[in-house]
C-alpha positions in Angstrom: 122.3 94.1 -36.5 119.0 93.7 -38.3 117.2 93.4 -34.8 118.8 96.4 -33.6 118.2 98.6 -36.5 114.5 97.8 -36.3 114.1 97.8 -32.2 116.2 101.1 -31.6 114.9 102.9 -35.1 118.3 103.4 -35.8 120.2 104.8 -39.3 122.6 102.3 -40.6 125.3 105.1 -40.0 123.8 105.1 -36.2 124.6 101.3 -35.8 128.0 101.3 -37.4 129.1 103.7 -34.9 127.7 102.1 -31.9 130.7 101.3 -29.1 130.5 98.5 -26.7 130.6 101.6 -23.9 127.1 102.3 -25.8 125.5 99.5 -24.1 124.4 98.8 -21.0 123.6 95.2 -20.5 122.7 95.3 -16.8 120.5 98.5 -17.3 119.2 96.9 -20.7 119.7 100.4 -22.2 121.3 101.2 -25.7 123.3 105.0 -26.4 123.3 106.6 -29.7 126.4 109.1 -29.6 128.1 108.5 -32.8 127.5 107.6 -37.0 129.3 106.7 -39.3 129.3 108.2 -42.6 131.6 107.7 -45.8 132.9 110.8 -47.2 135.0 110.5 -50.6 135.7 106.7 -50.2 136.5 107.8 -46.1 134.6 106.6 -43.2 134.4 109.4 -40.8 132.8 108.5 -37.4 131.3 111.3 -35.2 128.1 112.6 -33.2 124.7 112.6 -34.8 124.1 115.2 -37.1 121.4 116.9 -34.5 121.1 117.0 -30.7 117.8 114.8 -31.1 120.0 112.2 -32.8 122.0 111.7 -29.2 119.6 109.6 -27.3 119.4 106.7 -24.9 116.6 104.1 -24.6 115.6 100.9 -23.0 115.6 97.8 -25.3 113.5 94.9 -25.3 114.8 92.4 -23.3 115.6 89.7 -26.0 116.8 92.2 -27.8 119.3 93.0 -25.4 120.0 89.4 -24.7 120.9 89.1 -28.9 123.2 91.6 -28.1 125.3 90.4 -25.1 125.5 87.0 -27.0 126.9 89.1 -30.3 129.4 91.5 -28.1 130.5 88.1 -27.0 131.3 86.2 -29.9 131.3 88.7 -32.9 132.0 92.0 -31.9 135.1 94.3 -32.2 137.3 95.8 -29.5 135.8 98.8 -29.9 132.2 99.1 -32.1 129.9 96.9 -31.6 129.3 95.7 -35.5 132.6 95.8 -37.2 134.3 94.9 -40.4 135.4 91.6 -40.9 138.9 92.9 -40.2 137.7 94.5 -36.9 137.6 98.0 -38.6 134.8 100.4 -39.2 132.2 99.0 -40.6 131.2 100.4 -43.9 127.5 101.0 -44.3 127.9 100.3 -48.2 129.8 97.3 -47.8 127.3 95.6 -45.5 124.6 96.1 -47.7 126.1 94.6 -50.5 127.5 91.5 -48.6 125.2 91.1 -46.3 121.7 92.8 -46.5 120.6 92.8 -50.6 121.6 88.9 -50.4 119.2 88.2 -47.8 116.5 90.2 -48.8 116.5 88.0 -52.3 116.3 85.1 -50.5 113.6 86.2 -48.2 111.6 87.8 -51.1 111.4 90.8 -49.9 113.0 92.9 -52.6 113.2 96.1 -52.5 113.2 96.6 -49.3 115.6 99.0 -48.1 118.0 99.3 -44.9 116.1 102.0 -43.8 112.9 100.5 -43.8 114.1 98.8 -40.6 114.1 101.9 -38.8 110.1 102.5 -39.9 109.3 99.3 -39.5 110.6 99.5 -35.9 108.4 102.9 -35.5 105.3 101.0 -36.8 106.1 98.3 -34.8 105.6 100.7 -31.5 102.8 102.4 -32.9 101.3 98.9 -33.2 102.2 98.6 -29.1 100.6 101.4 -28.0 103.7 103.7 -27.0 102.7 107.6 -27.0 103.8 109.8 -30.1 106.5 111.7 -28.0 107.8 108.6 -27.1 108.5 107.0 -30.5 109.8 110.6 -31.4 112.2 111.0 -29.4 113.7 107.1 -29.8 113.5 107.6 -33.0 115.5 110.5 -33.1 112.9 113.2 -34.6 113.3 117.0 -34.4 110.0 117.1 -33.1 106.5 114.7 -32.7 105.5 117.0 -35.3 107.8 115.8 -38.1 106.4 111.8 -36.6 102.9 112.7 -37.2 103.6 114.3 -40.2 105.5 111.1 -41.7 103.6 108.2 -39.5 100.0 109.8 -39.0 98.5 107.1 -40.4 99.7 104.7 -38.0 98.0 106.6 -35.4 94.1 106.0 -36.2 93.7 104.4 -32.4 95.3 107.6 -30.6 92.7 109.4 -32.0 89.7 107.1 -31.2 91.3 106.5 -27.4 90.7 110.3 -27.1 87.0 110.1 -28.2 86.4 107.2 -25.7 88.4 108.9 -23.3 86.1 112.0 -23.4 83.4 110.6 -23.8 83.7 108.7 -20.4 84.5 111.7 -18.9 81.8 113.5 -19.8 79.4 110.4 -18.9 81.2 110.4 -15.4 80.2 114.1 -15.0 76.5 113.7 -16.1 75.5 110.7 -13.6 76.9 112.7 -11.1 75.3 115.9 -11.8 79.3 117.6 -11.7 79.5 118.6 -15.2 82.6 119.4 -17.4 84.0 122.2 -15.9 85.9 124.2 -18.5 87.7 127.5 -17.5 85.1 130.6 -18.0 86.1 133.8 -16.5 82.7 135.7 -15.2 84.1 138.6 -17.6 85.3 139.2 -20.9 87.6 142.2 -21.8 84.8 144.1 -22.6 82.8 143.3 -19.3 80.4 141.1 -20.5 79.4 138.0 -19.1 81.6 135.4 -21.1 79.4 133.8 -22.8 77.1 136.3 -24.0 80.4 137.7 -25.2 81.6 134.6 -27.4 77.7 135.5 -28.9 75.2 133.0 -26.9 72.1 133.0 -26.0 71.7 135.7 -23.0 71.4 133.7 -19.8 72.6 130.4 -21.3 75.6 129.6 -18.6 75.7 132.6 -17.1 74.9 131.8 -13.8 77.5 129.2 -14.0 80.0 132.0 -14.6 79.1 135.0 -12.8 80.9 134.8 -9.3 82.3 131.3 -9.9 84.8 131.2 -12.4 84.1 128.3 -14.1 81.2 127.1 -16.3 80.5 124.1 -17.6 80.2 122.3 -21.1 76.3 120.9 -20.8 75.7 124.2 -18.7 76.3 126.0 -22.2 74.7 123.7 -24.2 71.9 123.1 -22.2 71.3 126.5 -20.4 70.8 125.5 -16.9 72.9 122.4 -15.7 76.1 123.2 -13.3 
């Protein structure tokens, strides 16, 4: 259960609802379509919360191999982590039996069951996978609300864009193409555009006038194309 939390970025309620009809062994591909929640001393299962919360992804493949091996041998009839009775599982009760006792032991206090789910979106942050990606596994409303809460384990999306760039624009010097950037040979007022945006008379405009397109170093540099 502790693999899974972290791998799929699930809520505790999100695994304790998780039905053997969830998985898909063959595919390798895991279902979030219900949670459990207690309400008054009551477990009620039902659907996430939001629509973002109903998702499907592809696990890692020794994920998935952990578990077929635990829908084999310790699994219910119907969930996928159960009580020891083959109920629901309550969220509560694992954590007291089964998740504070092995954090003592590991020395890892206070570490929360939650902090599985952002250690599993750090963990593909650390990999490489895009923003929208680890978004929508994780069940976000939006990439917005993951770069708000996990920016900062981001730094080398924003450096792969510099490098990015700035190979593109070394491709377009050495080969005299430029960095063509959209530049309509008008502006509202019928100007060229870029004596419009308040440059330098002459500085691109060639570029624009009759081609509808100018270029970055054309502006910058007055003459280039």
């Amino acid at each position: 259960m502790v693999l899974t939390l972290a791998y799929a970025t699930l809520r505790i309620g999100e695994a304790a609802g998780l039905r053997r009809t969830d998985l898909d062994v063959e595919a390798g591909t895991l279902r979030v379509a219900s949670s459990v929640v207690e309400v008054g001393g009551k477990l009620i299962e039902g659907p996430p919360k939001t629509a973002a919360g109903r998702r499907t992804m592809t696990m890692p493949a020794s994920v998935m191999g952990e578990l077929e091996d635990h829908l084999a041998r310790h699994a219910g009839p119907t969930h996928v982590f159960c009580a020891s009775q083959g109920g629901l599982l309550r969220p509560d009760t694992w954590r007291s039996l089964v998740w504070h006792p092995a954090v003592r032991k590991a020395g890892l206090r206070p570490l929360r069951t939650h902090d599985l789910k952002h250690t599993g979106v750090a963990l593909m942050a650390a990999a490489g996978v895009d923003p929208s990606e680890i978004s929508r596994r994780a069940g976000h409303s939006s990439v917005a609300f993951t770069y708000d809460r996990y920016g900062h384990l981001f730094p080398e999306v924003d450096k792969a864009a510099g490098a990015k760039l700035d190979g593109l624009r070394a491709h377009a010097i050495s080969t005299g193409s430029g960095t063509k950037v959209a530049c309509p040979a008008e502006s509202a007022e019928g100007l060229p555009r870029v004596q419009a945006a308040g440059l330098p008379e002459g500085s691109g405009r060639l570029a624009c006038e009759g081609l509808g397109f100018c270029t970055a170093d054309a502006l910058q540099g007055g003459s280039r194309c």
